[in-house]
DOMI-254345 format. One record per residue (C-alpha): residue number from 1; residue in one letter; y, x, z. Coordinates in steps of 0.05 Angstrom, whole numbers, plus 5000, padded with zeros to 4 digits. Layout:
REM DOMI-254345
    n  res  north  east    up
  NUM    A      Y     X     Z
...
//
This chain:
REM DOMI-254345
    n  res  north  east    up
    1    X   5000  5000  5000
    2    X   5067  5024  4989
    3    X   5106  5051  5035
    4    X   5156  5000  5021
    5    X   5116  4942  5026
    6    X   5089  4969  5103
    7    X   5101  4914  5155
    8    X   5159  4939  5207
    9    X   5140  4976  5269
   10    X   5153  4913  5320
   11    X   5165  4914  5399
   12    X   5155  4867  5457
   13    X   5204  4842  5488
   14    X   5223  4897  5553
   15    X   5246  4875  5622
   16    X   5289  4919  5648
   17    X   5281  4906  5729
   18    X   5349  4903  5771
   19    X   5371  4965  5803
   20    X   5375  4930  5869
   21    X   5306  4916  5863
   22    X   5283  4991  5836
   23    X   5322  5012  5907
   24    X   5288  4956  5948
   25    X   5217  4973  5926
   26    X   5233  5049  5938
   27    X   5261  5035  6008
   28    X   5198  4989  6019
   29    X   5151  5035  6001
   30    X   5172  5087  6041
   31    X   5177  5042  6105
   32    X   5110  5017  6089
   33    X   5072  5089  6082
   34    X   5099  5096  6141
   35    X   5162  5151  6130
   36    X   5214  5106  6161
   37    X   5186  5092  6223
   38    X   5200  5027  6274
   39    X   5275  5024  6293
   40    X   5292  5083  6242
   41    X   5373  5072  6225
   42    X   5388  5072  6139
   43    X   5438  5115  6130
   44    X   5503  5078  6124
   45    X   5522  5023  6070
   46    X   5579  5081  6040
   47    X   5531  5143  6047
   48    X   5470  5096  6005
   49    X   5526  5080  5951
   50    X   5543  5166  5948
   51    X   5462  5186  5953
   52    X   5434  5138  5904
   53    X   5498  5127  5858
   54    X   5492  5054  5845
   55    X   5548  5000  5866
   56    X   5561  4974  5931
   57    X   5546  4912  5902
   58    X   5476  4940  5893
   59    X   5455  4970  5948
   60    X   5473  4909  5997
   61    X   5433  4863  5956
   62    X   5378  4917  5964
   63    X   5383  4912  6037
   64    X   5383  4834  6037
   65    X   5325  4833  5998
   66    X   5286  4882  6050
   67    X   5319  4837  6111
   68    X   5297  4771  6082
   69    X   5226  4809  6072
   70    X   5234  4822  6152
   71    X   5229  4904  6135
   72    X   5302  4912  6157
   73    X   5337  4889  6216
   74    X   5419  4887  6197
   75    X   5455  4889  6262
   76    X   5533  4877  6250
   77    X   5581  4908  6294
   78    X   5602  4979  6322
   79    X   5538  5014  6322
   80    X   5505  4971  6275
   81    X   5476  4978  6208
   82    X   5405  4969  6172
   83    X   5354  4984  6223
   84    X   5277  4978  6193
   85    X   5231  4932  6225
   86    X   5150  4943  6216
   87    X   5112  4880  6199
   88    X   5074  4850  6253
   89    X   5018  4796  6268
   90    X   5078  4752  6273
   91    X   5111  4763  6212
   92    X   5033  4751  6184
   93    X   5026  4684  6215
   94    X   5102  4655  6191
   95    X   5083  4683  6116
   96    X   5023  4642  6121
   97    X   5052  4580  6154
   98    X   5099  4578  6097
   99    X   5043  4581  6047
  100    X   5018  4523  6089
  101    X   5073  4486  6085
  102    X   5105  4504  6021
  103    X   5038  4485  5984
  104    X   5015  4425  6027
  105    X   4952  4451  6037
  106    X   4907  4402  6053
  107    X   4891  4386  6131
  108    X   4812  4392  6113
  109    X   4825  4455  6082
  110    X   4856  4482  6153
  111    X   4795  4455  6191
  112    X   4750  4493  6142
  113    X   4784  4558  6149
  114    X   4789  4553  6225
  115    X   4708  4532  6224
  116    X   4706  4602  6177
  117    X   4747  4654  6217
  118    X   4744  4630  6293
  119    X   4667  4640  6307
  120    X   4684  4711  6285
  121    X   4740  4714  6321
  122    X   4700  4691  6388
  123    X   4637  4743  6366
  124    X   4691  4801  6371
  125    X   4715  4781  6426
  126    X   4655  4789  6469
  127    X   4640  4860  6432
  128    X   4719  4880  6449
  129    X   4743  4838  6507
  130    X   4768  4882  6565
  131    X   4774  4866  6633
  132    X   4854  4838  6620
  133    X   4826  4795  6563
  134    X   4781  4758  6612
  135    X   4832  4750  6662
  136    X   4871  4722  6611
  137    X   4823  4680  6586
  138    X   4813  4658  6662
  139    X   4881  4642  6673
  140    X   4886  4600  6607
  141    X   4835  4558  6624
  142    X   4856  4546  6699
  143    X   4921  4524  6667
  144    X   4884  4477  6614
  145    X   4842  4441  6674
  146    X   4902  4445  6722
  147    X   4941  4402  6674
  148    X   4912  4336  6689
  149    X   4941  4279  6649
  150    X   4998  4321  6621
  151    X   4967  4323  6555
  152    X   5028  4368  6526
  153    X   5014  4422  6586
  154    X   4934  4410  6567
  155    X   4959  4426  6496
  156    X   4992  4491  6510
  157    X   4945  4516  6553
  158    X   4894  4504  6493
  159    X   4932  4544  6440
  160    X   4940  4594  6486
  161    X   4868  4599  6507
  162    X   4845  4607  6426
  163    X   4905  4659  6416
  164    X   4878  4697  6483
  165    X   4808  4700  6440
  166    X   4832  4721  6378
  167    X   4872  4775  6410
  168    X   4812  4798  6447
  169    X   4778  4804  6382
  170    X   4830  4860  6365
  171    X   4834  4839  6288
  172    X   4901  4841  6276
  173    X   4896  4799  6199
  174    X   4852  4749  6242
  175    X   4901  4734  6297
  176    X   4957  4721  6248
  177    X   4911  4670  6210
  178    X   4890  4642  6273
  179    X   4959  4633  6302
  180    X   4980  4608  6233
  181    X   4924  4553  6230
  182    X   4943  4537  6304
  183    X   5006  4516  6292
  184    X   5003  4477  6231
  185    X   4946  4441  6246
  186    X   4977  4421  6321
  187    X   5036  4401  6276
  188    X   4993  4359  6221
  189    X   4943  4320  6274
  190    X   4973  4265  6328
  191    X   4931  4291  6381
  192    X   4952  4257  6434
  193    X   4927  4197  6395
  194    X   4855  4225  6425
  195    X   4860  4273  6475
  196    X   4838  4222  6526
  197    X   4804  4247  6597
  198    X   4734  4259  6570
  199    X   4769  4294  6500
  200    X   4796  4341  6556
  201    X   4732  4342  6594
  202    X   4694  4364  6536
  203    X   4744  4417  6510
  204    X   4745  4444  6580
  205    X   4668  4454  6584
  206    X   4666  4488  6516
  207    X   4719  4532  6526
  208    X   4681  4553  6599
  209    X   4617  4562  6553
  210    X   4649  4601  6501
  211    X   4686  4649  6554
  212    X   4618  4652  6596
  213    X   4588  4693  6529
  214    X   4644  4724  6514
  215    X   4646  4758  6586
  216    X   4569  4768  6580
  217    X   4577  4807  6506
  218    X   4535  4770  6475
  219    X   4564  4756  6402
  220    X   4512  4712  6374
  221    X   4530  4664  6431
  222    X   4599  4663  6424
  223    X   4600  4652  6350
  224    X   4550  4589  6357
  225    X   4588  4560  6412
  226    X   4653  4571  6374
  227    X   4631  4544  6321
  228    X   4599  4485  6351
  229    X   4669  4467  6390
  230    X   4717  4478  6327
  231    X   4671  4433  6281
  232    X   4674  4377  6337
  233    X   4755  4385  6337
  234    X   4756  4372  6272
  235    X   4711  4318  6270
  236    X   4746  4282  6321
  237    X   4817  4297  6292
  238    X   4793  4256  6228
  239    X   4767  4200  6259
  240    X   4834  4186  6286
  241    X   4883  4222  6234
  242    X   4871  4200  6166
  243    X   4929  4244  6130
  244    X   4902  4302  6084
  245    X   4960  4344  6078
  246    X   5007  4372  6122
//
């Protein structure tokens, strides 16, 4: 074919990313490897405009970017500035709330991940669980019987006795789900609507059976009886709640 009568050389279409988000991802990284450690001050808004030669403009929506990503902590003020902030199991569990939220995932879906992760969570703990986890656990459930017919107080004291688990358990990824489910399905079920005196009974005796194998070690226990007392939540939840999405 003739050289004239060659197709043209063609190109796709390039994106050319922002250079406030070039700057973010570079400042991310390097927070995230682990070369800016926890409370580790930026170097101030003018020095970051003279170092990386980009506007001012620029480099603060850099730093809002990395703030609203909850890597930076921007204190205002005399002896303020951009301060960087590790993730933790907290900034975990609000990422996955808002998943939660944001997608309406459906309420059966929560049960069945809870039903998936919290037997695990419960055989860890009894492989992990130091003496403070047990007196935690204790103290949890003294609070959950000692609450009577305050079914709010019984309510706390419950959350708190699955997050004293999970934390025994040491998995960091699994006590951010956990606390994540926690929340959003106490938010998406009316418990009160059947958290009546034997409800309470009931939860009480699992949760004394659960931390009995826990404090013996014995994982296979745990798991089972974790698994048997999550699937009856949920079972009960749905006879009285009918909604399927949060």
């Amino acid at each position: 074919m003739p050289r004239s009568e060659q197709p043209a050389p063609r190109f796709e279409t390039l994106t050319v990313p922002k250079a406030s988000d070039v700057l973010a991802a570079e400042v991310r990284e390097r927070i995230l490897s682990g070369e800016f450690g926890e409370g580790t001050a930026l170097p101030a808004e003018r020095q970051l405009v003279e170092q990386t030669g980009l506007s001012r403009a620029t480099v603060r929506e850099a730093l809002r970017i990395l703030e609203v990503e909850g890597l930076l902590e921007i204190r205002p003020g005399r002896g303020g500035g951009a301060f960087v902030h590790r993730p933790g199991r907290e900034s975990l569990a609000n990422t996955v709330q808002l998943v939660i939220r944001g997608q309406r995932i459906r309420l059966e879906a929560l049960h069945e991940t809870r039903e998936a992760i919290e037997p695990a969570c419960a055989a860890l703990a009894a492989r992990r669980r130091t003496d403070r986890d047990l007196a935690e656990l204790d103290a949890a459930h003294a609070e959950l019987v000692g609450a009577g017919e305050d079914v709010q107080r019984f309510l706390r004291a419950n959350v708190r006795w699955h997050t004293v688990v999970a934390q025994a358990g040491g998995n960091e990824l699994l006590i951010g789900f956990l606390s994540a489910l926690s929340r959003s399905i106490h938010a998406a079920t009316n418990l009160e609507r059947f958290m009546d005196a034997d409800i309470r009974e009931l939860t009480a005796r699992a949760h004394a059976r659960i931390t009995d194998a826990i404090r013996a070690g014995d994982e296979a226990a745990a798991a089972r009886r974790m698994t048997r007392h999550v699937c009856g939540f949920a079972q009960a939840a749905a006879e009285v709640d009918h909604r399927t999405s949060i």
